[in-house]
C-alpha atoms as an extended CHARMM CRD file, in Angstrom:
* protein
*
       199  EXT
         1         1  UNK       CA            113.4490000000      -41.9260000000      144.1710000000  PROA      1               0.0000000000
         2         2  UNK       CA            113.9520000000      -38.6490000000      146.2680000000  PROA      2               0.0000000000
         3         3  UNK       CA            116.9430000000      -36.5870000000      145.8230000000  PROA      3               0.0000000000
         4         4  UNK       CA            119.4670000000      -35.3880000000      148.3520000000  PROA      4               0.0000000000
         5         5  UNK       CA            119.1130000000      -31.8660000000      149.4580000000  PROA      5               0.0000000000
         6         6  UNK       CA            122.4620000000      -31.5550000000      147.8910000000  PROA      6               0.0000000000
         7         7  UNK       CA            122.2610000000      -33.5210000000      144.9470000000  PROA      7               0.0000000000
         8         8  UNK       CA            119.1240000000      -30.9970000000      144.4040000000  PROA      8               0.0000000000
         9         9  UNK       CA            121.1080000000      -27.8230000000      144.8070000000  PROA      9               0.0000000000
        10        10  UNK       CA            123.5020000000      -28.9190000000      142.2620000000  PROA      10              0.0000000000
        11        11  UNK       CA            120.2440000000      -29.8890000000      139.7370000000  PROA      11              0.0000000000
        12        12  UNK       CA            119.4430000000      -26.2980000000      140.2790000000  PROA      12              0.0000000000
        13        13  UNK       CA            122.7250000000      -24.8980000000      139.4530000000  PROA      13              0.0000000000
        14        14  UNK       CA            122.8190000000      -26.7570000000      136.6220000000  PROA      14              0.0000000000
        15        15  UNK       CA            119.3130000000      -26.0010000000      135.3090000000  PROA      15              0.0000000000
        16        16  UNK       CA            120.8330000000      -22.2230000000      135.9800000000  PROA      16              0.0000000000
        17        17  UNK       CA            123.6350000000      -22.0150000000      134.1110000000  PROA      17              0.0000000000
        18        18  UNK       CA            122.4310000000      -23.9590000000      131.0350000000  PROA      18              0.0000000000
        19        19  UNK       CA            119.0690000000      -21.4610000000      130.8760000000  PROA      19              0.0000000000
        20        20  UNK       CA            121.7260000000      -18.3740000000      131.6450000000  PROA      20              0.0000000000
        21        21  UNK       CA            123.6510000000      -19.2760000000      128.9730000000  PROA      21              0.0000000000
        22        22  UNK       CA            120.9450000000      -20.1460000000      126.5660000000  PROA      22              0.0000000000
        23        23  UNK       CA            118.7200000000      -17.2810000000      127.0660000000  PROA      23              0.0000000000
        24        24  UNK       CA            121.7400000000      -14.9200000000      126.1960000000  PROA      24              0.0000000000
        25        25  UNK       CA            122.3350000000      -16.6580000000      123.3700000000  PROA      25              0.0000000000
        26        26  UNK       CA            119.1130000000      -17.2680000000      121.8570000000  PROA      26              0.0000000000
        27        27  UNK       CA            117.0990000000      -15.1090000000      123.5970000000  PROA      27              0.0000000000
        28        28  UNK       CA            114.4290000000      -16.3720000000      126.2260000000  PROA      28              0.0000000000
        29        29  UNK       CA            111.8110000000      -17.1820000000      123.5070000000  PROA      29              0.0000000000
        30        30  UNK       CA            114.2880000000      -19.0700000000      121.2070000000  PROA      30              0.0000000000
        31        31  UNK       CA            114.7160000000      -21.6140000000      123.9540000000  PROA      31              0.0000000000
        32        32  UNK       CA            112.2330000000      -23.7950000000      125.1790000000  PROA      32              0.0000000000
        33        33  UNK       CA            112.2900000000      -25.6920000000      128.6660000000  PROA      33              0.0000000000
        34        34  UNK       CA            113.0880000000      -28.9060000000      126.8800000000  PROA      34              0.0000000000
        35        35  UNK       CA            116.1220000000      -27.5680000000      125.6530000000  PROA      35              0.0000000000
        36        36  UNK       CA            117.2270000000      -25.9550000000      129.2490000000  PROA      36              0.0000000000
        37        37  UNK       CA            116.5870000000      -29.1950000000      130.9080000000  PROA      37              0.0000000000
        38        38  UNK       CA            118.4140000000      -31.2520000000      128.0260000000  PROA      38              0.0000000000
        39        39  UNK       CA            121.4970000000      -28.9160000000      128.5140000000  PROA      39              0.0000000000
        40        40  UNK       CA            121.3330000000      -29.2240000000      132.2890000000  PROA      40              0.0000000000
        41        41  UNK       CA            121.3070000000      -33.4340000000      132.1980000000  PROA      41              0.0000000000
        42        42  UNK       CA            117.9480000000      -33.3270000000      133.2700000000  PROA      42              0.0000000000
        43        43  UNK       CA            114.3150000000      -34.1830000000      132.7880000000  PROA      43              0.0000000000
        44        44  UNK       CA            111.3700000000      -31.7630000000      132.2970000000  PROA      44              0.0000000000
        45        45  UNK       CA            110.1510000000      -32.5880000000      135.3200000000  PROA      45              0.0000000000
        46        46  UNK       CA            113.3900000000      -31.8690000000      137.3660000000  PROA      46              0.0000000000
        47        47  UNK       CA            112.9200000000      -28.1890000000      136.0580000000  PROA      47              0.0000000000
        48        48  UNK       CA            109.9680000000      -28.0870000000      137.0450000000  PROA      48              0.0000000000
        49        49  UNK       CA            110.5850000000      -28.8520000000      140.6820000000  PROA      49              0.0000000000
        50        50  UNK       CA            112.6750000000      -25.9490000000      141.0040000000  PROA      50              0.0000000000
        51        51  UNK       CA            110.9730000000      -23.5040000000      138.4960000000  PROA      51              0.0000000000
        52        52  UNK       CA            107.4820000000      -23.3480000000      138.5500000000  PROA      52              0.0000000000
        53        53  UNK       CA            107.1920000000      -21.4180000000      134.9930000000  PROA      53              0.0000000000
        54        54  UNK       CA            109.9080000000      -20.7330000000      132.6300000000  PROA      54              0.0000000000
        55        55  UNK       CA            109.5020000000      -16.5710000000      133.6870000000  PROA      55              0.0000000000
        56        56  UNK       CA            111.0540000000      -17.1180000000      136.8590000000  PROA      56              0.0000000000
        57        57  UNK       CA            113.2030000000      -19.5870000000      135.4380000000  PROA      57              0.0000000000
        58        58  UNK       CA            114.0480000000      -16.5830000000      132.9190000000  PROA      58              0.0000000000
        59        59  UNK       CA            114.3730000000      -14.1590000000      135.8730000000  PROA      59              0.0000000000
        60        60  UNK       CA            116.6980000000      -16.5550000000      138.0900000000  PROA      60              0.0000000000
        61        61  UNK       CA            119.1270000000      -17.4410000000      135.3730000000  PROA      61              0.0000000000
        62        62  UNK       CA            119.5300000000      -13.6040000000      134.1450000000  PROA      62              0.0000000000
        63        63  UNK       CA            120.5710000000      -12.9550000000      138.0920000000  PROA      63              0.0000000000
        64        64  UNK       CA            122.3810000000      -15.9880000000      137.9120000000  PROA      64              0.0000000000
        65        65  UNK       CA            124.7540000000      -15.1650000000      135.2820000000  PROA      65              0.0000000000
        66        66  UNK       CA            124.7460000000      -10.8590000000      136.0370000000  PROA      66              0.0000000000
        67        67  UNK       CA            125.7210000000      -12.6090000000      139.7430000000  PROA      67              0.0000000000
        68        68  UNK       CA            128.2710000000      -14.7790000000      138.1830000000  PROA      68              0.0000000000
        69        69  UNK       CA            129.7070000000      -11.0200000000      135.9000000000  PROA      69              0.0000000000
        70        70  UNK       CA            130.0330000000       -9.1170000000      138.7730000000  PROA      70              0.0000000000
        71        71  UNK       CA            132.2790000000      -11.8580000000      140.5720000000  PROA      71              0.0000000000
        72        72  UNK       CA            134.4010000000      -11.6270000000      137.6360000000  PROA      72              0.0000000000
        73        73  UNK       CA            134.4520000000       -7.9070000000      137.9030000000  PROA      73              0.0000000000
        74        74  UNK       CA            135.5790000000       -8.0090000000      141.6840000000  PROA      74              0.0000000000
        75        75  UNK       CA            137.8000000000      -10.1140000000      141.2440000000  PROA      75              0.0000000000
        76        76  UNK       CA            139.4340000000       -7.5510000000      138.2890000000  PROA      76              0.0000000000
        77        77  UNK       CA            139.1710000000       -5.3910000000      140.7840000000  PROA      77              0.0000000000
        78        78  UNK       CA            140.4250000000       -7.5310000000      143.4680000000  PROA      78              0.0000000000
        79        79  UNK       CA            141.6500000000       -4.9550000000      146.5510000000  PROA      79              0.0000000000
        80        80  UNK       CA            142.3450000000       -1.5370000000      144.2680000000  PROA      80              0.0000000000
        81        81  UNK       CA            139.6380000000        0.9890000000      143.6490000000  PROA      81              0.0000000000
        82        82  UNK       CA            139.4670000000        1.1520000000      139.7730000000  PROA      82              0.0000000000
        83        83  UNK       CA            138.9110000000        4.3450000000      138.0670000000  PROA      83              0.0000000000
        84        84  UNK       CA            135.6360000000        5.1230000000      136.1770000000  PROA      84              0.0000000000
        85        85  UNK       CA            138.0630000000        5.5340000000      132.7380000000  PROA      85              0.0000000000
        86        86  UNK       CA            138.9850000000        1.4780000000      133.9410000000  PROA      86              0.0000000000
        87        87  UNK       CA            135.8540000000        0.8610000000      133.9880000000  PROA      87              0.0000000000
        88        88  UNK       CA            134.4120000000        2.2570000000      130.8840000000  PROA      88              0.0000000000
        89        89  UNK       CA            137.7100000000        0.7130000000      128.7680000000  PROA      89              0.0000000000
        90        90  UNK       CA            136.2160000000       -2.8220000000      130.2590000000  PROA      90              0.0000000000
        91        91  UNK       CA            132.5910000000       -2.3070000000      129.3520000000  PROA      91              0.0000000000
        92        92  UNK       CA            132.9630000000       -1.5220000000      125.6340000000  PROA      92              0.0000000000
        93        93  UNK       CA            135.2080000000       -3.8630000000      124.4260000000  PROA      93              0.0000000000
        94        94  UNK       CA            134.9110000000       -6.6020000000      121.5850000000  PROA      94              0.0000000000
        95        95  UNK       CA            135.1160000000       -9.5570000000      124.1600000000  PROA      95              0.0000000000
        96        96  UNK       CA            132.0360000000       -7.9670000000      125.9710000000  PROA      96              0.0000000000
        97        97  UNK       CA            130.6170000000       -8.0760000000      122.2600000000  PROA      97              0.0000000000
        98        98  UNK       CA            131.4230000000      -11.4100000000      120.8590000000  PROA      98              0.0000000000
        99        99  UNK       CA            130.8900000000      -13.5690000000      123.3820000000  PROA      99              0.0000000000
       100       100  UNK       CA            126.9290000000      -13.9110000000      123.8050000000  PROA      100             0.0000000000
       101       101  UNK       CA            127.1960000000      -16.4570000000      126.4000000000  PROA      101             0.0000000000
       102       102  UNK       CA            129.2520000000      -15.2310000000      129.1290000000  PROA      102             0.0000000000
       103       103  UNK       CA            129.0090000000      -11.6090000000      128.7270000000  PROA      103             0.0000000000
       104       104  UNK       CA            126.4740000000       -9.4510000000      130.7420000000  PROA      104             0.0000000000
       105       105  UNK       CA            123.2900000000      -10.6310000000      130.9060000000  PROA      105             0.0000000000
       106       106  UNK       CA            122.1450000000       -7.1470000000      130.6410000000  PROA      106             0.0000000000
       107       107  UNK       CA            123.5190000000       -6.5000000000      126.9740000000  PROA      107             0.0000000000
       108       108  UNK       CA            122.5590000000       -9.9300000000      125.8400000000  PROA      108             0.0000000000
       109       109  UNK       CA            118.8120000000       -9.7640000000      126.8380000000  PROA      109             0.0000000000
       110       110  UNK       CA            117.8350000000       -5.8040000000      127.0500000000  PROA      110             0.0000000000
       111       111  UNK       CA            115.4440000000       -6.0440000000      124.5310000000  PROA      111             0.0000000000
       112       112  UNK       CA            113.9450000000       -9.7650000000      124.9060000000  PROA      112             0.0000000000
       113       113  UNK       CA            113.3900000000       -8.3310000000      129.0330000000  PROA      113             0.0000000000
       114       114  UNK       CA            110.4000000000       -5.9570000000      127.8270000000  PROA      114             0.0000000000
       115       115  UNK       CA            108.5230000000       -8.5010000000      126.0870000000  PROA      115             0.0000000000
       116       116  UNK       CA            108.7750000000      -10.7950000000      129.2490000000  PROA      116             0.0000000000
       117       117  UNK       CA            106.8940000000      -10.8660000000      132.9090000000  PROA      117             0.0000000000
       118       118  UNK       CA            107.2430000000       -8.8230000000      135.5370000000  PROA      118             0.0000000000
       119       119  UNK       CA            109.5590000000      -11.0800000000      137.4000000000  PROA      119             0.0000000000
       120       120  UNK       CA            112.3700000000      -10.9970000000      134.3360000000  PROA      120             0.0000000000
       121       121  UNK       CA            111.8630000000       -7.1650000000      134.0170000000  PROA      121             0.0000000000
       122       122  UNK       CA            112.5920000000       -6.9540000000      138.4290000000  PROA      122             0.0000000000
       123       123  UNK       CA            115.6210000000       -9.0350000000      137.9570000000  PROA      123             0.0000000000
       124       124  UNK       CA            116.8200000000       -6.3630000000      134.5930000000  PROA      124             0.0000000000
       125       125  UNK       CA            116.0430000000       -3.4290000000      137.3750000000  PROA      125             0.0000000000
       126       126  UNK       CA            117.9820000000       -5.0530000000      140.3010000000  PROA      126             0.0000000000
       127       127  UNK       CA            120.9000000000       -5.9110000000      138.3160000000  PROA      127             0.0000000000
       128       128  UNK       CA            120.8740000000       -2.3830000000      136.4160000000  PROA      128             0.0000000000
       129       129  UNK       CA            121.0950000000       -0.3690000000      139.8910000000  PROA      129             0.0000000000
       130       130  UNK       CA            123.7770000000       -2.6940000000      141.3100000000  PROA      130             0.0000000000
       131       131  UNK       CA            125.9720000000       -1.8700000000      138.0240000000  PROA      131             0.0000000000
       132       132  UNK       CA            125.1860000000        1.4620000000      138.4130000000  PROA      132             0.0000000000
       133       133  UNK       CA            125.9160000000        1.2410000000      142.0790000000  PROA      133             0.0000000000
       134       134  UNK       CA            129.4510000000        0.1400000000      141.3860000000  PROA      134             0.0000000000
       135       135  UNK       CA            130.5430000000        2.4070000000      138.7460000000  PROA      135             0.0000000000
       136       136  UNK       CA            129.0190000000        5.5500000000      140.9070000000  PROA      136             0.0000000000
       137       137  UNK       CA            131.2870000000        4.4330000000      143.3180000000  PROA      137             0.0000000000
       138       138  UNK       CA            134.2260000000        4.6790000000      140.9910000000  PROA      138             0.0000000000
       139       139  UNK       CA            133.9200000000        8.4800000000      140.7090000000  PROA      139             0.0000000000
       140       140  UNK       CA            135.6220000000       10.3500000000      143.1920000000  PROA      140             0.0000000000
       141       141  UNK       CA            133.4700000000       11.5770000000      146.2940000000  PROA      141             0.0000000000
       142       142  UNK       CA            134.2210000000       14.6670000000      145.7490000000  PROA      142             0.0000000000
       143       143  UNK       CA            131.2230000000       15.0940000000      142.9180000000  PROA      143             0.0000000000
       144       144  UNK       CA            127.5880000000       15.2610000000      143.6430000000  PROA      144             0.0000000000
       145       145  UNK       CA            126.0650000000       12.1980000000      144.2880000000  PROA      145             0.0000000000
       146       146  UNK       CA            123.0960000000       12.9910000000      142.1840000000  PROA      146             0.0000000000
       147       147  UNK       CA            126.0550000000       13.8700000000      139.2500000000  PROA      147             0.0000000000
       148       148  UNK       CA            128.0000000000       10.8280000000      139.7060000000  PROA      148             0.0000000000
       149       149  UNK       CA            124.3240000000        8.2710000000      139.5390000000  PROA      149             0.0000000000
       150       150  UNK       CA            123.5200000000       10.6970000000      136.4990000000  PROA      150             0.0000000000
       151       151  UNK       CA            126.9570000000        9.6640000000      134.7740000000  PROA      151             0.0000000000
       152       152  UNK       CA            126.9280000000        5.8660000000      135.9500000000  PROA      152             0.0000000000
       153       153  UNK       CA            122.7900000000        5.4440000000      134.4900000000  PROA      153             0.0000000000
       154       154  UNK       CA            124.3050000000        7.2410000000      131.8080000000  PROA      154             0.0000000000
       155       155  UNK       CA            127.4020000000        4.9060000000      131.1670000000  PROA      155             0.0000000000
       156       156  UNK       CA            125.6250000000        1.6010000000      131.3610000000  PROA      156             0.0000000000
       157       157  UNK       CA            122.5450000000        2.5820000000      129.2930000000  PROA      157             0.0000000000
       158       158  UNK       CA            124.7550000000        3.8060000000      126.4490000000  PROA      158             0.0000000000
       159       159  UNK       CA            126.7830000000        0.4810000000      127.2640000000  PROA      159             0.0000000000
       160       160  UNK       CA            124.1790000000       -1.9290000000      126.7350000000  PROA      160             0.0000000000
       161       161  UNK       CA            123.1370000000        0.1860000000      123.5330000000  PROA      161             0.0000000000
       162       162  UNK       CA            126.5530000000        0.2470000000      121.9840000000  PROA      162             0.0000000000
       163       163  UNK       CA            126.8520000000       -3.3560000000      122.4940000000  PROA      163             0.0000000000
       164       164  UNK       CA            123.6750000000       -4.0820000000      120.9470000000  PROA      164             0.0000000000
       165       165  UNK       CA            124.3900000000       -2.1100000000      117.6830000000  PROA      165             0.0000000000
       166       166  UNK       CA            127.2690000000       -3.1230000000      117.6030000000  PROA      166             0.0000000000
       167       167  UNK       CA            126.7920000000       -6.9190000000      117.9520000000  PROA      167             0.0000000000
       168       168  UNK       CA            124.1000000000       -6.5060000000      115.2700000000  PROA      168             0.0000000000
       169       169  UNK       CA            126.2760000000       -4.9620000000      112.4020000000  PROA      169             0.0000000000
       170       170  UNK       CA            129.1860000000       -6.8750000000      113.2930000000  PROA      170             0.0000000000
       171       171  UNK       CA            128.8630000000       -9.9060000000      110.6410000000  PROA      171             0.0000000000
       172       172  UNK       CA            128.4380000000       -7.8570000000      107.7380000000  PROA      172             0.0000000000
       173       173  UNK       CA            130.3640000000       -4.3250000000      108.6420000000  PROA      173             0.0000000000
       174       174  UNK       CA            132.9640000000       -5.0400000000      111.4800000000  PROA      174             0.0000000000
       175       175  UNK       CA            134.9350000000       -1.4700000000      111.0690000000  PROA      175             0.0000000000
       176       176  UNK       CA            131.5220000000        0.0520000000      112.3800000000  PROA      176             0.0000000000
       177       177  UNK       CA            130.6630000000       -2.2820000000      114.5320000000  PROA      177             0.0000000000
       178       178  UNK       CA            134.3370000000       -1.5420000000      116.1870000000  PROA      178             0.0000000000
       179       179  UNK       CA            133.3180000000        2.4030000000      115.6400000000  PROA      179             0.0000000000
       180       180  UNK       CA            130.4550000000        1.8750000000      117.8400000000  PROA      180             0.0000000000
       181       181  UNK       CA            131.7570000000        1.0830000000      120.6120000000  PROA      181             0.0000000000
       182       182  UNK       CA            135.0030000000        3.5750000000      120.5410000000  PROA      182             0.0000000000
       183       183  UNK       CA            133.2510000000        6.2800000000      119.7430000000  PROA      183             0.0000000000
       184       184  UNK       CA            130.3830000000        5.8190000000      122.4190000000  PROA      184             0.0000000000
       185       185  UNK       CA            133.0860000000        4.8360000000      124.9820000000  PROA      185             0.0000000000
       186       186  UNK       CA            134.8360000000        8.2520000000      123.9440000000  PROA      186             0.0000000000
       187       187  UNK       CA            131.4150000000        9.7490000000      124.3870000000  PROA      187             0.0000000000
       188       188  UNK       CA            131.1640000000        8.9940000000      128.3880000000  PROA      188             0.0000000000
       189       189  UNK       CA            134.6160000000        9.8080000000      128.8430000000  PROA      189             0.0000000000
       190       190  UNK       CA            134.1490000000       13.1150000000      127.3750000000  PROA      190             0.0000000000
       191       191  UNK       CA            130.6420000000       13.3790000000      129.4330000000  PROA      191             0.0000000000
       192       192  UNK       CA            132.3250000000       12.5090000000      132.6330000000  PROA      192             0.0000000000
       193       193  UNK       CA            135.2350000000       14.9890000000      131.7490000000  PROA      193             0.0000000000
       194       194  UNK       CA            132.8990000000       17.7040000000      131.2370000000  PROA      194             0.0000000000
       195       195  UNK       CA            130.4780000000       17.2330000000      134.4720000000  PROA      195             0.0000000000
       196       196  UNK       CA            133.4390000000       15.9120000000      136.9700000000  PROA      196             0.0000000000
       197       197  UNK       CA            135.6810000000       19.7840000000      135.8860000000  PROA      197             0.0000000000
       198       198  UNK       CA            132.6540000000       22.0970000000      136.6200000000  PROA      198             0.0000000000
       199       199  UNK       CA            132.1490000000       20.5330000000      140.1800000000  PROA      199             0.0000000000
């Protein structure tokens, strides 16, 4: 039986938001295809139709969910231009921690993306420079442009770390699990203090 051109848009949504959420939770290879297409409602060969191998099914659900973060972060943002300090105080926080399966993809998966293909490791890189992109922006114009992409690669590499550590001492020492992230937000803050008053 052939499916509707819409009825097959929503399969693919589907099949994108149950690998998007899987993958950050298990990691890419603790979840098979079966299990993707299960959580979707659909068959194997549905998945198939719309993802020819599970890499670019891997690399379509991380931009999938970083597409579906970023829409949450605008509309946080909604029509005010939030400071670099806002931004920092929502990147390292414990909800950005504990919750594997709607947090950013980028913390959930930075390690599994350098076993994977090339086409998971484009999607890390595209998603990295538009994060970048947007907290650049947040620093006043009046700094160097190279200064303020220096501070923003800066802010969301040590992000991603800090939430890594973190998440993987937090079941058996949550006081430095919590320390990690404080005292690498303070870190950034003091960075961005220090390189924003000499310009």
């Amino acid at each position: 039986m052939r499916v509707s051109k819409e009825k097959s848009a929503e399969n693919r949504e589907a099949l994108l938001a149950a690998a998007s959420r899987l993958f950050r939770e298990k990691g890419v290879d603790g979840v098979g295809v079966a299990e993707v297409a299960k959580e979707a409602g659909l068959t194997h060969g549905a998945l198939y139709a719309h993802f020819p191998s599970k890499d670019l099914l891997a690399a379509e659900a991380f931009s999938h969910g970083f597409a579906q973060r970023m829409d949450r972060a605008r509309a946080w943002a909604g029509d005010r231009h939030p400071s670099f300090e806002e931004y920092l105080d929502g990147l390292y926080t414990t909800r950005q921690r504990d919750d594997l399966t709607t947090s950013c993809p980028m913390t959930a998966s930075a390690s599994d993306v350098g076993r994977q293909g090339e086409a998971l490791s484009r999607s890390f890189a595209q998603a990295f420079e538009e994060e970048v992109s947007m907290m650049a922006g947040a620093i006043d114009e009046t700094v160097p442009q190279d200064v303020r992409r220096q501070l923003a690669v800066a802010s969301i590499a040590a992000q991603i770390g800090a939430i890594a550590v973190s998440r993987a001492v937090a079941k058996t020492d949550a006081a430095l699990s919590d320390e990690v992230l404080l005292a690498t937000r303070d870190a950034i803050a003091a960075a961005f203090a220090a390189r924003t008053a000499v310009v």
